[in-house]
C-alpha positions in Angstrom: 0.0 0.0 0.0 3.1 2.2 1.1 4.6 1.5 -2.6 1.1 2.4 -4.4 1.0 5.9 -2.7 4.6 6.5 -3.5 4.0 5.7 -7.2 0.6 7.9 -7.6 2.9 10.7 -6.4 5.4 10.7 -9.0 5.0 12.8 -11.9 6.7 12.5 -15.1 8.7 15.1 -17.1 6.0 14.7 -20.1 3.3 15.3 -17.6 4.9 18.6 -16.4 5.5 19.5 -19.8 1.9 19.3 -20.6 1.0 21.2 -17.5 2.9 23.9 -18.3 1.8 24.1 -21.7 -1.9 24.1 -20.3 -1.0 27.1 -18.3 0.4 28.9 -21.1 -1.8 30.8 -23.4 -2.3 29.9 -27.0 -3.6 31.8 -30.0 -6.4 30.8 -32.4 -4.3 28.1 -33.9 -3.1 26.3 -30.9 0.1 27.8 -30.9 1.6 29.0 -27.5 1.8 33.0 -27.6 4.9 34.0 -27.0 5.3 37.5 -24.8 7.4 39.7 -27.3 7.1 42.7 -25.0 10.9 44.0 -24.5 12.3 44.4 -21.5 14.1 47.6 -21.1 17.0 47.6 -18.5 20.1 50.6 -18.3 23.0 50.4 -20.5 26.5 50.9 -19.0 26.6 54.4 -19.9 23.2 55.4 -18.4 24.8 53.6 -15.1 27.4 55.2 -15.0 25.9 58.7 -15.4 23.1 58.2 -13.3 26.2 57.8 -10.1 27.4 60.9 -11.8 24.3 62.6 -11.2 23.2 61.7 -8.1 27.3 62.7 -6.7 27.0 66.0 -8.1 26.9 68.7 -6.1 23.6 70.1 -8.4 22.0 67.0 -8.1 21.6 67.0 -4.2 18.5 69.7 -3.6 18.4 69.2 -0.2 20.0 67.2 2.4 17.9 68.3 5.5 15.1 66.2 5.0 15.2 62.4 6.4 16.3 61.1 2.7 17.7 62.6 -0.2 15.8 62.9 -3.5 16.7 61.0 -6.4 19.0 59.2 -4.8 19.7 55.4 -3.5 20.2 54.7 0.1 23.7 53.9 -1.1 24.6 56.9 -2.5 22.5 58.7 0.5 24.7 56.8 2.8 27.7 57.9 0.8 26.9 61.6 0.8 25.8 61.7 4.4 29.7 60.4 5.6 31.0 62.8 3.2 29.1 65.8 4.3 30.3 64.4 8.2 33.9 64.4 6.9 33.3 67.9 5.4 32.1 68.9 8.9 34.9 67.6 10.9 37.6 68.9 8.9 35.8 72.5 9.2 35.5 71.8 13.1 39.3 71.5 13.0 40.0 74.5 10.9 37.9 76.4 12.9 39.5 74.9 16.3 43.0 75.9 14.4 45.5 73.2 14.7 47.6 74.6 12.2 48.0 77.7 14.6 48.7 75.1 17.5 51.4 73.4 15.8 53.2 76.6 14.2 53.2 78.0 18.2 55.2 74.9 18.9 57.3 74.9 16.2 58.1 78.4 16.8 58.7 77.5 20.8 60.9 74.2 19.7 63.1 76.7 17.4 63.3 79.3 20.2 64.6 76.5 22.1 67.2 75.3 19.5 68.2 79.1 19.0 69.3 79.6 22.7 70.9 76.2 23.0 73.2 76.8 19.6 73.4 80.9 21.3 74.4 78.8 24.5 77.2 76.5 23.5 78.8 79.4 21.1 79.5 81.5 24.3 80.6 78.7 26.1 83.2 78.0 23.1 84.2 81.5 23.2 84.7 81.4 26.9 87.7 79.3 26.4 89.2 82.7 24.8 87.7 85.0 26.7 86.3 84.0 30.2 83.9 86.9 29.9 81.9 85.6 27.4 81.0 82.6 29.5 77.5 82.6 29.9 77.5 80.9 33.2 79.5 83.5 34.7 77.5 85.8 37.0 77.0 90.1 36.2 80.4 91.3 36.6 79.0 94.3 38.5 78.7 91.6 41.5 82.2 91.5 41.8 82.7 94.8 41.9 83.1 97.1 45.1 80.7 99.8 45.9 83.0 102.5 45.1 83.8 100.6 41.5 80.5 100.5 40.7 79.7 103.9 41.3 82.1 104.7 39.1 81.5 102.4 36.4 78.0 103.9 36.7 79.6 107.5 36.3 81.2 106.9 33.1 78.0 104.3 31.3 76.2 107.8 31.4 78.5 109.6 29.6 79.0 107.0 27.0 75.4 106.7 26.4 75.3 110.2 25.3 78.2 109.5 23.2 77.3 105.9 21.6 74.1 106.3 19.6 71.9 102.4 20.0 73.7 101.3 23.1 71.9 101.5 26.7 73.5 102.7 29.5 72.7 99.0 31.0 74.9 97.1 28.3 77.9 100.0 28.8 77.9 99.3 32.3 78.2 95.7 31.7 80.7 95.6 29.6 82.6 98.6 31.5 82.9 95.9 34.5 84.2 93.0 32.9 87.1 95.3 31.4 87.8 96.0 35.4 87.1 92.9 36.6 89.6 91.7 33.7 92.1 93.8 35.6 92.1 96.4 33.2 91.8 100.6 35.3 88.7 102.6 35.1 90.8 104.7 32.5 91.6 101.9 29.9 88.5 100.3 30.4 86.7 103.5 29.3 88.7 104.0 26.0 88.8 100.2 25.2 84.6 99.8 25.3 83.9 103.1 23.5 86.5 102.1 20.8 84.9 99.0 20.8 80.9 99.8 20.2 81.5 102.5 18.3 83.0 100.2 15.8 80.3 97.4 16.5 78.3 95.6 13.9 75.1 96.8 13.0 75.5 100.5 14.5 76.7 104.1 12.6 80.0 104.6 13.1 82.7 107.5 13.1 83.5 108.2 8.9 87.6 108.4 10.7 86.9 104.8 11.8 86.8 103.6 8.5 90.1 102.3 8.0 90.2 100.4 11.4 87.1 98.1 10.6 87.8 95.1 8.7 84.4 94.3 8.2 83.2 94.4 4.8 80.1 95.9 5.1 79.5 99.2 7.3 76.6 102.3 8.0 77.7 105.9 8.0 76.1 109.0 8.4 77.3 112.2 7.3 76.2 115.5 5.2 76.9 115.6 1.3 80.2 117.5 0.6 80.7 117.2 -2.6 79.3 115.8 -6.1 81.3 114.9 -9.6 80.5 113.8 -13.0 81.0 109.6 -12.8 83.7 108.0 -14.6 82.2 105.1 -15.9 78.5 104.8 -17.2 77.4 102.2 -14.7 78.3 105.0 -11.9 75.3 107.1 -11.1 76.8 109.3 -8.3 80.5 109.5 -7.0 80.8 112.3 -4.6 82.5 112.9 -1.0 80.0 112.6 2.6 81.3 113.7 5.4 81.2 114.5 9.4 83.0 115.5 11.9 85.6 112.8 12.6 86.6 112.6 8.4 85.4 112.1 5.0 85.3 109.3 2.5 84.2 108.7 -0.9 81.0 107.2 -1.7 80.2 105.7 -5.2 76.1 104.8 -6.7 76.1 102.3 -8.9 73.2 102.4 -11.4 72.4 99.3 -10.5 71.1 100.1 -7.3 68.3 102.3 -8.5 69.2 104.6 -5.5 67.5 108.0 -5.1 69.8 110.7 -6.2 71.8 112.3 -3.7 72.3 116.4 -3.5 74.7 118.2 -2.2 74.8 119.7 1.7 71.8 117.0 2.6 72.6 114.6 5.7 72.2 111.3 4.6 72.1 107.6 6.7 73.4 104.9 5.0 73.3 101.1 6.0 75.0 98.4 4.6 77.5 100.0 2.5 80.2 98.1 0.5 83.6 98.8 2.2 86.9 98.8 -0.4 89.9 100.9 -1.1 90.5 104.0 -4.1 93.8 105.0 -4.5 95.2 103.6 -1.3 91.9 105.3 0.9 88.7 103.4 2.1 85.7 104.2 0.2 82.1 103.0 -0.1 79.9 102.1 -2.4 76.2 101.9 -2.4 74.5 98.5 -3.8 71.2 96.4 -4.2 72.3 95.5 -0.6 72.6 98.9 0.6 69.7 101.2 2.4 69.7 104.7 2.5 67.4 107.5 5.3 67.1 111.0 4.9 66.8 112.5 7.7 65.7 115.8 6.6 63.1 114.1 4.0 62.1 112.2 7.1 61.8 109.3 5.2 63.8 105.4 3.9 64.8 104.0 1.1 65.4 100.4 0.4 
């Protein structure tokens, strides 16, 4: 009985080929109809500019809403992280981290700066003990009466040494005396020595005892001559009252033109020799201020 319900339950591949054919429709003829109906699906190209579309910044109207229109929760989702990631890096810009990390760089090279500043003094200590920068003020090892003294003279120096503080005279006047040198010496020795110093105005009649080979004057026009060469735009003599020297203009330092009897400043002049004399000349380098036109030029 088991085998006969197992056999009634079997259904051929003829049978199910009939069945289907009974479900299918046929025309007047008996023949099955056949659904001809295309079906239309997106070519590559359509695909591919239908992501264009919905990732273009036109095709999003509006992103406040709960979805996005015309577009697929996978590209909403894909717009969403990108407008997070849009937001976070304003967040940072606006928090500044760019500012945090030039501070530190600028602290780091600060750092750097007075270590290098550091171990140069401490090289230069080995000539000269007073340049070690662990020493102590040298004004501590003076006596009372010493440092009066040394007081004394830093305020007439001042007077007499334009861009040097009464402070830094006194300084230096000390170590000369605590170097054993007298009050005397010590005087002559430091205004020798920052009237001569880099980076200040010094006497025109110092000229010939700096060895540096670029220097800053000032002094009043003396004197102006016709060039010698063509690429000479002014050759004249300046002067004040410890000397005079001559000054040469190149052309090609498109400096202002000079006249005679004005006081003029100049920085950064080129030192040489003319006929056995120092002399200066004026370059790209070179800056020039009029006092009296109360104005720079660079």
């Amino acid at each position: 009985m088991s085998s006969n319900n197992s056999s009634s339950k079997v259904v051929t591949v003829d049978e199910q080929a009939l069945k289907q054919a009974d479900e299918q429709a046929v025309d007047e003829d008996g023949f099955p109809v056949v659904d001809e109906t295309p079906e239309f699906e997106a070519t590559v190209e359509q695909e591919v500019q239908a992501k264009v579309d919905a990732n273009h910044p036109d095709g999003i109207v509006d992103t406040s809403d709960d979805r996005i229109h015309g577009a697929t929760l996978e590209q909403e989702e894909r717009i969403r992280a990108r407008e997070d990631e849009l937001e976070r890096i304003s967040a940072q810009a606006e928090m500044g981290p760019q500012e945090g990390r030039e501070r530190r760089t600028r602290t780091i090279a600060a750092n750097q700066n007075r270590a290098r500043r550091v171990e140069f003094q401490k090289r230069a200590a080995s000539v000269d003990p007073m340049a070690d920068p662990e020493r102590a003020d040298p004004r501590t090892e003076l006596s009372r009466e010493q440092l009066a003294a040394v007081n004394k003279q830093s305020m007439r120096l001042a007077k007499e040494l334009d861009g040097w503080s009464r402070a830094a005279i006194s300084r230096r006047l000390s170590e000369a005396v605590v170097g054993g040198q007298d009050l005397t010496s010590a005087v002559v020795t430091v205004f020798e020595e920052l009237q001569t110093a880099p980076g200040h105005v010094i006497p025109i009649g110092k000229l010939e005892e700096v060895s540096r080979k670029e220097v800053s004057i000032e002094g009043r026009v003396e004197t102006l001559w016709d060039p010698s060469h063509p690429s000479i735009a002014q050759v004249g003599l300046i002067a004040d009252d410890s000397g005079q020297t001559r000054v040469t203009i190149w052309k090609s330092s498109d400096a202002p033109w000079i006249e005679e009897g004005e006081q003029v400043r100049i920085h950064k002049a080129a030192r040489n020799w003319h006929e056995g004399r120092v002399s200066l000349a004026v370059t790209g380098w070179t800056t020039i201020h009029f006092p009296e036109r109360g104005r720079w030029w660079e």
